[in-house]
N, C-alpha and C positions, 0 to 999 in steps of 0.2 A: 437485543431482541432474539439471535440465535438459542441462549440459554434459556431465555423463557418459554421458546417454543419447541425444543429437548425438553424440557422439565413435562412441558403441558403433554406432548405425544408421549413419555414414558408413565406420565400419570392419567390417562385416558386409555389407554392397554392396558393398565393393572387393573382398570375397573371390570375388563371382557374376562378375568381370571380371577373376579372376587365374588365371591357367593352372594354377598350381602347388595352389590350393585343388580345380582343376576334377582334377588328377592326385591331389589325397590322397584327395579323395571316390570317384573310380573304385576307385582300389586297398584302399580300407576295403570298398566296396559288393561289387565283385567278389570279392575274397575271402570277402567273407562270406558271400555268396551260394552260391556253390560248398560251402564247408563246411557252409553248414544243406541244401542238395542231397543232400548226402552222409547227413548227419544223419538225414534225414527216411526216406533209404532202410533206414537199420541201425531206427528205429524198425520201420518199415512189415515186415520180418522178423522181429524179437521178437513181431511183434502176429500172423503168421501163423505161426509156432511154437508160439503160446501162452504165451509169458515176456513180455506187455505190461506195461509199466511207465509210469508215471508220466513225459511227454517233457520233459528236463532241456534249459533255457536258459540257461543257466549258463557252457556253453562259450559259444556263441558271445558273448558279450559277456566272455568270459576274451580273448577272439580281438580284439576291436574291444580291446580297453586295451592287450594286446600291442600292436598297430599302431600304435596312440598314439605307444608309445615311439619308433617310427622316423618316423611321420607329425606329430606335433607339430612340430617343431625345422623344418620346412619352413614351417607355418601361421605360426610365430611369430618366426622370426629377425627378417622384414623391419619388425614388429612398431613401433617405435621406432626401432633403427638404422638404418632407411631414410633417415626423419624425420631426423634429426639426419646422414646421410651427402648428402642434397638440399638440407639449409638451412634446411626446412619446421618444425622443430622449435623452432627458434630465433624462425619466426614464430609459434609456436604459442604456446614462453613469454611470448610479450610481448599474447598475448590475454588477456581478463578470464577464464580460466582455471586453476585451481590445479591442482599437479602432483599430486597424485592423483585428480586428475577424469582426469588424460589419461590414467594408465597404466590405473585401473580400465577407466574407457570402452574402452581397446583391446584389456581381457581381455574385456570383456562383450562386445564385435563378437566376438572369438575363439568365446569359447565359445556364443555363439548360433550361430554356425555350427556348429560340432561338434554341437550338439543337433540342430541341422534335420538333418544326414546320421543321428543317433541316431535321431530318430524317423522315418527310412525304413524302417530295421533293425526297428520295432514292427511292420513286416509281416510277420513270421519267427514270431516267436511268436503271431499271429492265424491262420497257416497251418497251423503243428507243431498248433494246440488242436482246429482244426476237421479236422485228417488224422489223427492218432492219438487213440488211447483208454488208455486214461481223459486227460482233457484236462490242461493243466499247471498245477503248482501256482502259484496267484496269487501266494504271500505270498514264494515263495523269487522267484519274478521279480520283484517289486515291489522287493525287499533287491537281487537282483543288478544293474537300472537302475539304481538308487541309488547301488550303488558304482561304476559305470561314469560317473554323473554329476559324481560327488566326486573322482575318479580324473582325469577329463577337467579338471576345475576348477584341479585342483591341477598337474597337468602344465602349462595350460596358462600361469597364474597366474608358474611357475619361469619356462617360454621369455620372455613378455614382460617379467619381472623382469633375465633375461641379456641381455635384446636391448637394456635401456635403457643399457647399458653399453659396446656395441660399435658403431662407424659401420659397420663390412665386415659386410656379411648372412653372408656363408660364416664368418668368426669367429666369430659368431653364432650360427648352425647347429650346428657342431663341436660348442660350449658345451655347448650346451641337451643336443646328441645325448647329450656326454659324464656329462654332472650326471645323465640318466635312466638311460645303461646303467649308471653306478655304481649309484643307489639301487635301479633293477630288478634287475637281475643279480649285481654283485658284492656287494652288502651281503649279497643270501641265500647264495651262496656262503663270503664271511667267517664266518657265523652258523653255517656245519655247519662248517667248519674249526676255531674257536677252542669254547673250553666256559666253563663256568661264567658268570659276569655277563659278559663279553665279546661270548656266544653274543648274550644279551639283549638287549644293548645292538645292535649287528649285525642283530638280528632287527626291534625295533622301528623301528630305519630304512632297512628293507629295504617298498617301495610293496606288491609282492607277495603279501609277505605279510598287511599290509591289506587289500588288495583282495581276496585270496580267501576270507579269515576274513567280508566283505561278500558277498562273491559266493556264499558255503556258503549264504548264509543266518545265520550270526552274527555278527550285528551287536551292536557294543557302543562305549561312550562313548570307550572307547581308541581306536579307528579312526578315529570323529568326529573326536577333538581331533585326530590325527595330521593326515587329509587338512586339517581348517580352519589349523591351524599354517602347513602348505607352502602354502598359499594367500596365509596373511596374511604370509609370508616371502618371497615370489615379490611381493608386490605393494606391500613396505615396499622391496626391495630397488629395484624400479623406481621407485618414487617418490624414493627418495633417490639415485640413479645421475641421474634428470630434475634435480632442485635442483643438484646439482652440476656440470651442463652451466648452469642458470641465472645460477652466483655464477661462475664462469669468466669 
């Protein structure tokens, strides 16, 4: 456990000195900023109309796991391919280290960053509660962080699983990019094309449709196992992609 969490804090520091985390963080913050702007304006008109409703956070974190799918594959290529395209990986394996301390630790440095830009974004929903009325509901926001948590885990968990595979960071990228627009985009599109168990099938590995079935507010154990499956898939795959650069 000590290695894995050296590995994670020295890979969560390189991200505060990496350009490319300094542009996913702008472009997650700025857009979302802009859209809850926007949000807060279509609230603040239904409350002086008199159609106040209850203000739904929901989008904006549908918004931040959209981005994921284009901003992950950035955070995570250089992840391991780096490592192993410098050298550095080869002195890695010859430390008192095992190869799932190293790939876990570099999803834990991952996704601790993702959550620090996450918990910028909890200034969104502290604004929207103290500007509109009636304030928002606690329990669908506490489910929709949740799935943006598991969501983010498990994206990120696949990138550093492709990255232990590839030395070229851009091969890398492509990967990760490809693996998420399939599972985001085309699996829900297969899932209304085809019927019957096929649908199903197409449906349950379609990210999307988990996420938003969390993100509604219905949550249930099928979701759970789904996001912990790609997590523990993403991170057997990097573990064993690492041993196989070791017996080389």
């Amino acid at each position: 456990m000590r290695n894995i969490w050296t590995i994670a804090k020295r890979e969560y520091n390189h991200y505060f000195i990496s350009p490319i985390a300094y542009v996913v963080a702008f472009i997650i913050l700025i857009t979302i900023g802009i859209f809850f702007a926007s949000l807060i304006g279509i609230y603040r008109q239904q409350a002086l109309m008199g159609g106040a409703q209850a203000p739904d956070i929901t989008p904006i974190n549908w918004l931040f796991v959209f981005l994921l799918v284009f901003t992950t594959p950035a955070i995570t290529m250089r992840s391991l391919s780096d490592e192993a395209r410098t050298g550095t990986l080869e002195l890695l394996l010859t430390a008192p280290i095992r190869d799932h301390e190293l790939v876990i630790g570099k999803w834990l440095g991952a996704f601790l960053f993702i959550l620090s830009i996450l918990a910028v974004t909890l200034i969104y929903p502290i604004i929207m509660n103290s500007l509109v009325t009636p304030g928002i509901d606690q329990q669908l926001m506490m489910s929709s962080y949740l799935g943006v948590i598991l969501a983010a885990a498990a994206f990120l968990a696949l990138g550093v699983g492709i990255s232990a595979i590839f030395t070229n960071q851009i091969a890398a990228f492509f990967s990760i990019f490809g693996l998420f627009f399939i599972l985001w985009f085309m699996m829900g599109i297969f899932a209304q094309l085809v019927q019957g168990s096929g649908a199903e099938v197409f449906g349950y590995f379609n990210i999307a449709s988990h996420f938003d079935a969390i993100n509604s507010g219905n949550f249930n154990l099928r979701d759970l196992v789904y996001f912990l499956s790609l997590i523990a898939l993403g991170l057997f795959t990097g573990t064993t992609a690492v041993e196989v650069r070791r017996w080389r």
